[in-house]
DOBA-33920 format. One line per 2 residues: number of its first residue (from 1); their letters; for each residue x, y, z of N, C-alpha, C. Coordinates in steps of 0.02 Angstrom, whole numbers, plus 50000, padded with zeros to 5 digits. Layout:
NUM = A = X:Y:Z:X:Y:Z:X:Y:Z ~ ...
//
This chain:
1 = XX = 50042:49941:50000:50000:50000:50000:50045:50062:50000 ~ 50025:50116:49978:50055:50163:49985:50045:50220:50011
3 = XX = 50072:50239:50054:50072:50312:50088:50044:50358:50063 ~ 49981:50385:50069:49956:50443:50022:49997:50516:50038
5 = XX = 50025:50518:50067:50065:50581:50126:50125:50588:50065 ~ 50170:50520:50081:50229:50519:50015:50196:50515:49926
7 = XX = 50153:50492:49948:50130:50516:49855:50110:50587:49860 ~ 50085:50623:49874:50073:50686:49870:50131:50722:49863
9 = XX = 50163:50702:49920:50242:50747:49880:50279:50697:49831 ~ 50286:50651:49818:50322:50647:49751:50272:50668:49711
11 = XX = 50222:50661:49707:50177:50694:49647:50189:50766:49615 ~ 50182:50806:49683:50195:50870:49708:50265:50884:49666
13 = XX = 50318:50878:49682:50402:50863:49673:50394:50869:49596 ~ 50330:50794:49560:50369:50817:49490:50333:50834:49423
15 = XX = 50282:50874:49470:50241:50927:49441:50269:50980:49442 ~ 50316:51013:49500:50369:51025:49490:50418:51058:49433
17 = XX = 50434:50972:49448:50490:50968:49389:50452:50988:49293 ~ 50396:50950:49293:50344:50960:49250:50362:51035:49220
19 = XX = 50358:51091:49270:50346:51167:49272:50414:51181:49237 ~ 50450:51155:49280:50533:51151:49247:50552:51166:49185
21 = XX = 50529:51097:49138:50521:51073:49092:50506:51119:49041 ~ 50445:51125:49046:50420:51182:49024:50437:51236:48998
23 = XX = 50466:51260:49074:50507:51340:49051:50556:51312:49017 ~ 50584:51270:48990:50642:51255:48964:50627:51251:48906
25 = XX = 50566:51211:48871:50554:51197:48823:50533:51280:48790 ~ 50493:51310:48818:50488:51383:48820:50541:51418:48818
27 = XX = 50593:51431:48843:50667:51455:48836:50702:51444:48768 ~ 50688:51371:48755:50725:51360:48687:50703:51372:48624
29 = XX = 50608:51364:48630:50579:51397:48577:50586:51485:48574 ~ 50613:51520:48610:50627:51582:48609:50702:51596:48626
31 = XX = 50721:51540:48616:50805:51568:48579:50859:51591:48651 ~ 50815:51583:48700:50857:51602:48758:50940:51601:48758
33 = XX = 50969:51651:48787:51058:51627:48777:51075:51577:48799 ~ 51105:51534:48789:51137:51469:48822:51144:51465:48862
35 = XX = 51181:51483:48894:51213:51469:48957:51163:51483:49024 ~ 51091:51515:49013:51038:51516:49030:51014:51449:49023
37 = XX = 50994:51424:48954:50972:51384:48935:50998:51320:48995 ~ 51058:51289:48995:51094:51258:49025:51083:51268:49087
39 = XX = 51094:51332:49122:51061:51336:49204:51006:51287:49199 ~ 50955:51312:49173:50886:51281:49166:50888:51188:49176
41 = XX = 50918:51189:49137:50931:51105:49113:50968:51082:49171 ~ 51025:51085:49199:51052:51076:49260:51020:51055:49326
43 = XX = 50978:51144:49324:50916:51140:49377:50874:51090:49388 ~ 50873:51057:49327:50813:50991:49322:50827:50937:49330
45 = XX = 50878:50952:49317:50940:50867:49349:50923:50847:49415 ~ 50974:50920:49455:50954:50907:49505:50887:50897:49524
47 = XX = 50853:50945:49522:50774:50935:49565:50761:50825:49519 ~ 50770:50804:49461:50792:50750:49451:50797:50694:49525
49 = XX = 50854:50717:49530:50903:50680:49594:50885:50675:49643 ~ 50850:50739:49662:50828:50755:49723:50751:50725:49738
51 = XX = 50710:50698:49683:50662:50660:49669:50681:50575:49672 ~ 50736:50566:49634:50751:50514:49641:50754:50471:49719
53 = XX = 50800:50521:49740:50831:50514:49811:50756:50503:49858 ~ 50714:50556:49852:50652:50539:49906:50617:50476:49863
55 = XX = 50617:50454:49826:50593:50392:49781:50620:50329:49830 ~ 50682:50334:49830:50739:50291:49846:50718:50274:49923
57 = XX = 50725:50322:49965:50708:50309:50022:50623:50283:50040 ~ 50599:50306:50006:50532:50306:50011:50523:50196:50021
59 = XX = 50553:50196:49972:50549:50111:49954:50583:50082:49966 ~ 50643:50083:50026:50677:50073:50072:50655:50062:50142
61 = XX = 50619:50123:50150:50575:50144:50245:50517:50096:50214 ~ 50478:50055:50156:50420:50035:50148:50454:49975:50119
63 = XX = 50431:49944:50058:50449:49896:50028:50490:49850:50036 ~ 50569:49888:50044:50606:49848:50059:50600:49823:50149
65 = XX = 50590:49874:50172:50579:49841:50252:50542:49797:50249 ~ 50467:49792:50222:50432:49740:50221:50444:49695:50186
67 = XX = 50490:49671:50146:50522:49618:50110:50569:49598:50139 ~ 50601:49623:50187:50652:49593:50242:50609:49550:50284
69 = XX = 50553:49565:50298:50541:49526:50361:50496:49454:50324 ~ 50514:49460:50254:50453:49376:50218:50498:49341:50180
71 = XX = 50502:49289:50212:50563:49230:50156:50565:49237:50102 ~ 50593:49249:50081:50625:49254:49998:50623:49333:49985
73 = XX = 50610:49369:50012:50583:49448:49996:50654:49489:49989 ~ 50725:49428:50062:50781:49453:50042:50787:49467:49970
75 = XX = 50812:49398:49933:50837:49405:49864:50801:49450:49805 ~ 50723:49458:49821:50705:49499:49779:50735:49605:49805
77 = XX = 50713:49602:49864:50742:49667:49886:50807:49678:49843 ~ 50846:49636:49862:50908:49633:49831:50934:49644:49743
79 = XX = 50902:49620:49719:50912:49619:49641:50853:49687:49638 ~ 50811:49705:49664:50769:49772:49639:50826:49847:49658
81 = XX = 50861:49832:49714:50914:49856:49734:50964:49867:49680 ~ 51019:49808:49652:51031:49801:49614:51031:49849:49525
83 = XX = 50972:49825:49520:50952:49847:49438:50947:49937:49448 ~ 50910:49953:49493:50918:50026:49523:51002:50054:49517
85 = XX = 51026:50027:49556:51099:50051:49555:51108:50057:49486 ~ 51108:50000:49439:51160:49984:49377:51125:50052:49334
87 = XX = 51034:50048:49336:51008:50103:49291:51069:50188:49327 ~ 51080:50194:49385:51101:50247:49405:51157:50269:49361
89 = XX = 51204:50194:49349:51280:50225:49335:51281:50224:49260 ~ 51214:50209:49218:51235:50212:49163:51247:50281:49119
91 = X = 51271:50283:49091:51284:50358:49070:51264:50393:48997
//
């Protein structure tokens, strides 16, 4: 089940980011100077990361705790763990 409290703010977070987006896509259709442009884009990374990160924990304090405590829930925690990481470092 999920926390309606933590969905509201990740929701919240990347509607957000959504707004972000936006002005960016808006920025570039009007030719904005670059290096503006790029702030923009940066900005979204992070707020990105910073989504990610409350994602991350979110299903850590929930999911994964509750998959610690049911036989076999280790190895799956584990490989969902896993595939997360590998998507992180790809570049």
């Amino acid at each position: 089940m999920v926390d309606q409290k933590l969905k509201r703010r990740a929701l919240h977070r990347a509607k957000i980011i959504r707004g972000q987006l936006d002005g960016l896509i808006n920025a570039i259709d009007k030719e904005v100077y670059c290096t503006h442009l790029l702030e923009q884009s940066l900005s979204i990374q992070r707020s990105l990361k910073s989504l990610n990160a409350f994602l991350l924990e979110n299903h850590l304090r929930s999911h994964v705790k509750h998959q610690m405590h049911h036989k076999g829930g280790e190895d799956r925690a584990v490989k969902e763990l896993i595939r997360v990481y590998m998507l992180s470092n790809k570049s």
